[in-house]
C-alpha positions in Angstrom: 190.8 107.6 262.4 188.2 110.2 263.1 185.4 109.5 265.4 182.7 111.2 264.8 180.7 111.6 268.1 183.3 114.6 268.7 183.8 116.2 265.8 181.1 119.7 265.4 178.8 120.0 262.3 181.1 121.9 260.1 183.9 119.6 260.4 181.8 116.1 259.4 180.7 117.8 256.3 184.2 118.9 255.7 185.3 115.1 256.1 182.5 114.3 253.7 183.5 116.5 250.8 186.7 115.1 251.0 185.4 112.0 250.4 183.2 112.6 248.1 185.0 115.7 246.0 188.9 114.9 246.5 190.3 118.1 245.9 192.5 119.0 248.3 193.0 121.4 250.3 189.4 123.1 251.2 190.9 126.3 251.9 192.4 126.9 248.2 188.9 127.8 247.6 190.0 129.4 243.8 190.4 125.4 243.0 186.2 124.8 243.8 183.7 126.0 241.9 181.2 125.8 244.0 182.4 129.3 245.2 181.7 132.0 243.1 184.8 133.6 240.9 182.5 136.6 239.7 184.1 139.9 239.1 183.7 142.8 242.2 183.0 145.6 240.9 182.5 149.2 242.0 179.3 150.5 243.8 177.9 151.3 240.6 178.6 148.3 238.2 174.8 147.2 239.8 173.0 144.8 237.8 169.6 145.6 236.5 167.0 144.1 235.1 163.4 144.6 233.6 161.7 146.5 231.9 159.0 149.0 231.8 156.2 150.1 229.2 157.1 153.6 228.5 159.8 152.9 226.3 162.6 152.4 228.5 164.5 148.7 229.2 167.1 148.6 231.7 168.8 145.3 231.3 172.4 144.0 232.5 174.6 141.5 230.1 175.8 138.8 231.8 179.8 137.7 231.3 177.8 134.6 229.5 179.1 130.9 230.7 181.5 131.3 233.3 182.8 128.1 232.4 183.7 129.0 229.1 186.7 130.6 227.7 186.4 134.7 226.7 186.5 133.5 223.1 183.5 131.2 223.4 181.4 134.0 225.2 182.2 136.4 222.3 181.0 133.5 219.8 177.6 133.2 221.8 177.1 135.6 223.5 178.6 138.9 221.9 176.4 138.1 218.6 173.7 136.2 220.0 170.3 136.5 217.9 172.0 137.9 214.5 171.7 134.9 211.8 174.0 135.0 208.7 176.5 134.7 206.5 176.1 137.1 203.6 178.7 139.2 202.5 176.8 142.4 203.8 176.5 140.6 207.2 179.9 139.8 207.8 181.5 143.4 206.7 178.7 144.3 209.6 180.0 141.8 212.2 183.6 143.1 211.4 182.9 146.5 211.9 181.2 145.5 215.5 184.8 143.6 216.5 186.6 146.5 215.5 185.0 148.8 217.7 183.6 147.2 220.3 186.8 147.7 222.6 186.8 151.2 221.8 184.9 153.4 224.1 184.2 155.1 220.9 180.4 156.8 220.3 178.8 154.5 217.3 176.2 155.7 215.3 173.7 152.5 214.1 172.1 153.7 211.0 169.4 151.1 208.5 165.9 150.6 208.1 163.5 150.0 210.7 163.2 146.0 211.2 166.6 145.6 210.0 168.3 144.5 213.9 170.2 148.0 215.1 169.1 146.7 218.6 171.4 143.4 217.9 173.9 145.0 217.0 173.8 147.8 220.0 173.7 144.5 222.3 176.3 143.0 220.8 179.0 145.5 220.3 177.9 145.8 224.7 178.4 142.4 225.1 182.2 142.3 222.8 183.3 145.1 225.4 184.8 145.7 228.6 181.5 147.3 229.9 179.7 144.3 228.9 179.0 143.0 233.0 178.4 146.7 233.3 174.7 148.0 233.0 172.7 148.5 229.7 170.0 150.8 229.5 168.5 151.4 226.6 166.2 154.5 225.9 163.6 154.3 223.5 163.4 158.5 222.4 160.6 158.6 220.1 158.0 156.4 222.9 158.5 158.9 225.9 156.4 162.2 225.6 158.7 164.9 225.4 157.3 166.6 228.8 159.2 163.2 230.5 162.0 163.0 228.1 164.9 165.2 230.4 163.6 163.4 233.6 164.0 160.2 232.2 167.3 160.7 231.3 168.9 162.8 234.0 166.7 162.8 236.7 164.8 165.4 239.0 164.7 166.6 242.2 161.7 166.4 244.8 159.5 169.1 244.4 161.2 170.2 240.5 158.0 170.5 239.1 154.5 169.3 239.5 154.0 165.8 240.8 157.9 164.9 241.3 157.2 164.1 244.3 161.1 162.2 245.2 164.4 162.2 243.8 164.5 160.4 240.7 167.6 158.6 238.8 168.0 159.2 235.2 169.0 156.4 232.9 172.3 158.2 232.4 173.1 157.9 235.4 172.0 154.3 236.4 174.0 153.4 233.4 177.4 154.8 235.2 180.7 152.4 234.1 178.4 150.8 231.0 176.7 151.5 228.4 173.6 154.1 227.3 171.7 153.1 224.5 169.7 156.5 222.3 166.7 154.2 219.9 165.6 156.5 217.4 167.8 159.2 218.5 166.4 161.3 215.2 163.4 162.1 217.4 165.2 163.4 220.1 163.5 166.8 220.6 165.7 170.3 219.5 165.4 171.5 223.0 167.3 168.4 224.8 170.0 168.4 222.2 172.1 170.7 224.0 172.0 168.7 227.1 173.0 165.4 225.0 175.3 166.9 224.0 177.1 168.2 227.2 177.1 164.2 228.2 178.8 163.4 225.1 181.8 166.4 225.7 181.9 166.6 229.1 180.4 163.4 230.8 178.6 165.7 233.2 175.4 167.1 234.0 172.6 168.0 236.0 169.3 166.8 237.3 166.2 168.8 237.2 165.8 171.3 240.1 169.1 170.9 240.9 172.7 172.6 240.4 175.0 170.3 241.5 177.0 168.6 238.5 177.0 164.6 238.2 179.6 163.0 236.5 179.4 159.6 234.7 181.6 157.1 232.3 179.2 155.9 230.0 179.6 154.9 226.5 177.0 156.1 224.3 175.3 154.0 221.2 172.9 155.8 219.5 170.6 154.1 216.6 167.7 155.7 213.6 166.3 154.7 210.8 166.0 158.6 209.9 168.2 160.8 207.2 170.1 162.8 209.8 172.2 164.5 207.1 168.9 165.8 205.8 167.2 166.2 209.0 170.9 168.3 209.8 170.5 170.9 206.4 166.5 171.4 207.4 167.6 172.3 210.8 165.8 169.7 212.4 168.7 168.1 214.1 171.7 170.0 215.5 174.7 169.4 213.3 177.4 170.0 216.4 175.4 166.9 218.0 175.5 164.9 214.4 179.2 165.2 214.3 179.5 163.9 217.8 177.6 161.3 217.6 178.9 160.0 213.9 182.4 159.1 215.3 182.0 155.2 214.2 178.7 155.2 212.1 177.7 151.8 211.3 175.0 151.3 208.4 172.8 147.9 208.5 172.1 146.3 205.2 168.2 146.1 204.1 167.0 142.5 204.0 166.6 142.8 200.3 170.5 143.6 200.3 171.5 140.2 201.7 168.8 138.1 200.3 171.6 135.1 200.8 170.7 135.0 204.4 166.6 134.6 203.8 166.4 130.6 203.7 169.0 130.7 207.2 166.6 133.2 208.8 163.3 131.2 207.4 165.0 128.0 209.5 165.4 129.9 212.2 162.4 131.4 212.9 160.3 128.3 211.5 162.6 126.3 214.4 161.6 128.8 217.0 157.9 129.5 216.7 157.5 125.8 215.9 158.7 124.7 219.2 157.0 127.8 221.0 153.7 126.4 219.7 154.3 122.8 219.6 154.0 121.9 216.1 156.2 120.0 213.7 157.2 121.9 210.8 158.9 119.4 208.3 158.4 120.5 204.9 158.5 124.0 202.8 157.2 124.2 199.8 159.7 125.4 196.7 157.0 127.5 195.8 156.6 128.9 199.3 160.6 129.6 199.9 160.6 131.3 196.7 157.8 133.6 197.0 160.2 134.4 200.1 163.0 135.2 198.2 161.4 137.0 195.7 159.7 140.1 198.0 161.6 142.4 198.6 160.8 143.1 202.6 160.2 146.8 203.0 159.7 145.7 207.0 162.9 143.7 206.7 163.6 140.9 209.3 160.7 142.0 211.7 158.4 141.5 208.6 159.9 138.2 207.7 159.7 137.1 211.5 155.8 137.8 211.7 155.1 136.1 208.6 156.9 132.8 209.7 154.7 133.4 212.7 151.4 134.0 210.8 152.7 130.9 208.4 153.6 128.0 211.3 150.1 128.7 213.1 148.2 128.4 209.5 150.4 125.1 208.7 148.5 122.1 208.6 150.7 118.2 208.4 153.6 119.4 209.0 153.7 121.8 205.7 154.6 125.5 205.8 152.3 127.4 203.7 152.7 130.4 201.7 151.8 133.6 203.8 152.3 136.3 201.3 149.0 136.9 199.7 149.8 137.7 195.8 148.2 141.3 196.6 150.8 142.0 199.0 153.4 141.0 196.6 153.6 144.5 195.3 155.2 146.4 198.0 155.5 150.4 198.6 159.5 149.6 197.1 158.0 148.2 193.7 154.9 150.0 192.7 152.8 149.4 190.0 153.1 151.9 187.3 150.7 153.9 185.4 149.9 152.4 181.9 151.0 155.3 179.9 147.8 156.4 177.5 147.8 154.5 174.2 149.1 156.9 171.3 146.7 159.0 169.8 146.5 158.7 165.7 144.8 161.4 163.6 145.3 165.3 163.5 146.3 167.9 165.9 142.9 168.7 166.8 142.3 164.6 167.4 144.8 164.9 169.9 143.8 168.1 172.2 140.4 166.8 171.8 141.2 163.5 173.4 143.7 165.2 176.0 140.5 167.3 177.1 138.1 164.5 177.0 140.3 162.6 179.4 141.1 165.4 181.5 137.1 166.2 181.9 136.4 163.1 183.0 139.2 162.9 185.5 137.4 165.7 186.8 133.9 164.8 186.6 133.3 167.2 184.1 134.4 169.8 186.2 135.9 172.8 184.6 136.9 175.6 186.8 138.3 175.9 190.4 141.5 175.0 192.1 140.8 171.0 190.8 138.8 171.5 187.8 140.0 170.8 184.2 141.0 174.5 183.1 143.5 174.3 185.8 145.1 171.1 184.9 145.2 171.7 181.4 146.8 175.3 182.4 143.9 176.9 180.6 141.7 179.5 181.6 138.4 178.3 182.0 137.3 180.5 179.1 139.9 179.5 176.6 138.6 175.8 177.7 135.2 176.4 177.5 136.0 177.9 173.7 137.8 174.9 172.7 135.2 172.7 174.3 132.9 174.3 171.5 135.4 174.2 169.0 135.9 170.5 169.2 132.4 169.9 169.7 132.4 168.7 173.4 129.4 168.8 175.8 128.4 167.4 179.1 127.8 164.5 179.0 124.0 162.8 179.9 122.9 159.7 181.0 126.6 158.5 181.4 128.0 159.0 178.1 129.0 161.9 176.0 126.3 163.7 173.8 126.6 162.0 170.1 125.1 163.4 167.4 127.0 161.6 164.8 130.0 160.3 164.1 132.5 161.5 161.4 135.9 160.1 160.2 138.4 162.1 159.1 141.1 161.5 156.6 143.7 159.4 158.8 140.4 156.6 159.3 140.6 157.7 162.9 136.8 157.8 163.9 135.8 160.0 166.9 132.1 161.6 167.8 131.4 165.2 166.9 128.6 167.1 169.4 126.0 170.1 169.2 127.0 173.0 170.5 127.3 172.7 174.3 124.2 174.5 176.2 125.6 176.8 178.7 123.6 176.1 181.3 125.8 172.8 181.3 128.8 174.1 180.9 130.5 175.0 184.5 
């Protein structure tokens, strides 16, 4: 028996956890989990967080649950955010797994809106960097004057207005992993540097000659043509074949159309809750004017319009947001009705061609944009055939008539005085 008058603080509370939470031995501390079991890592495994408006996130991944097994936390939190099950997906998702243990540079190539940040994030969060730092670098939102600073740092007093030492993401991301967005605008002149990181994992700040080195992994992400960019010489091709060690390209929306009604339930779920509204019902109509567009913005358009639809819905109803003039996007055009066939004689013909051509031009014959130079005519030869054909200028909106003839094919057309030449230009 214990009496309590002469036992200290620490030792009543001791008796009471033992009462309360029989677990045994209070020293085998491993056995409570009211003490943390988080990993220790090195100075630099730091965890940061936030993020800032000109174009740069620094954010760490968490190891998830603790609770959970490894396998869970790849399940929820390794592809957290990416909804799917289409074939395209999944050959995606695979490719992820298979290098996310690697410390292997990947490449993220697809369309913009189609979730190259997800997948960054998630081959992260599959590796063993992933309670390391990720920074992520946006290249084409920092001004090109701030670029190098930004990523390796500067020195008081390096130029104008650096005031103190500065860390570059490169180096706050030492042990995890570095993130390139739109690496395709990465300016010519900082390619080099790039890629001295990628060879040597070394460099140096500005205003200073004393070499850093780093372990970082490096993901890099565009929606540009960097073979192209490559043979126009507006993208180094010894920094393209470093970086394209373990290209991954993203399927367009379009391409996995399967996964549009999943994503639709998502989002609708989401912003539903966000705004506190009850979203019950969507409209055949409404999910297939969904599955018929063919999302030039991909995911981040389909996102906004859920959005714009759940704060337009009214009883619980999802309306249509895709006006029927949008339905004709930039990858479907409309195309030209070709020119109905002209009937009749040679002559019928060039004298319609000219005709349409002249009033394409507003009846504007020479110069750079006139009719002459379209018909690839000189504006003499036109101005002859004009008179041959019997073609004036126009007054009062319509072409001068003087009467009207029909030839032997029955194809009627009007025949004109002579054009005055003061009307002719």
């Amino acid at each position: 028996m214990l009496h309590l008058g002469l036992c200290t603080p620490a030792e009543i509370f001791i008796v009471f956890i033992k009462i309360l939470w029989p677990v045994g031995d209070l020293m085998a501390t491993a056995a409570v989990p009211m003490f943390s079991t988080r990993r220790d890592h090195t100075h630099r495994q730091q965890q940061y967080t936030g993020s800032r408006g000109d174009g740069v996130e620094i954010v760490s991944s968490d190891e998830g649950n603790r609770a959970q097994s490894g396998e869970q936390v790849n399940e929820q939190a390794g592809f957290n955010g990416i909804i799917g099950n289409s074939p395209a997906l999944k050959f995606v998702l695979a490719e992820v797994e298979r290098v996310a243990p690697t410390d292997s540079t990947v490449l993220v190539l697809g369309e913009t809106g189609t979730g190259k940040e997800l997948i960054t994030r998630a081959i992260h969060n599959l590796s063993a960097r992933r309670g390391c730092p990720f920074v992520r670098v946006n290249c084409a939102a920092i001004p090109f004057d701030l670029l190098e600073s930004e990523l390796f740092g500067h020195e008081k007093g390096a130029f104008t207005g650096a005031v103190a030492q500065k860390i570059g993401r490169f180096e706050m991301a030492d042990t995890g992993t570095v993130f390139l967005d739109e690496i395709g605008d990465l300016p010519l002149a900082l390619q080099p540097k790039l890629l001295r990181v990628l060879q040597e994992q070394e460099f140096e700040r500005l205003g200073s000659g004393k070499t850093h080195r780093i372990n970082v992994r490096l993901i890099a992400a565009t929606h540009r043509d960097l073979i192209e960019m490559v043979a126009r010489k507006g993208f180094r091709s010894d920094l393209y074949y470093r970086l394209n060690v373990f290209p991954i390209q993203l399927p367009a929306l379009r391409e996995r159309s399967d996964d549009i009604p999943q994503l639709i339930s998502y989002f609708v779920k989401g912003f539903a809750r966000r705004m506190c509204k009850s979203i019950r019902v969507i409209p055949p109509e409404t999910m297939a004017a969904f599955t018929s567009y063919s999302w030039p913005g991909n995911v981040r358009e389909l996102q906004n319009l859920i959005e714009r639809a759940v704060i337009r819905s009214n009883d619980g109803v999802l309306p249509n947001p895709i006006p029927p003039v949008f339905a004709r996007t930039p990858s479907s055009p409309l195309k030209p009705t070709p020119p109905s066939p002209i009937v009749g004689t040679l002559s019928d013909s060039a004298r319609s061609l000219i005709l349409r051509t002249l009033e394409d031009t507003r009846w504007v014959i020479g110069g750079p944009d006139g009719a002459a130079a379209r018909l690839g005519l000189p504006r003499t030869s036109l101005i002859s055939k004009m008179k041959k054909l019997g073609i004036s200028r126009p007054r009062n909106g319509n072409v001068t008539s003087l009467f009207t003839k029909e030839n032997e094919t029955g194809v009627q057309w009007q025949s004109a005085a002579e054009p005055d030449a003061s009307q002719v230009s």
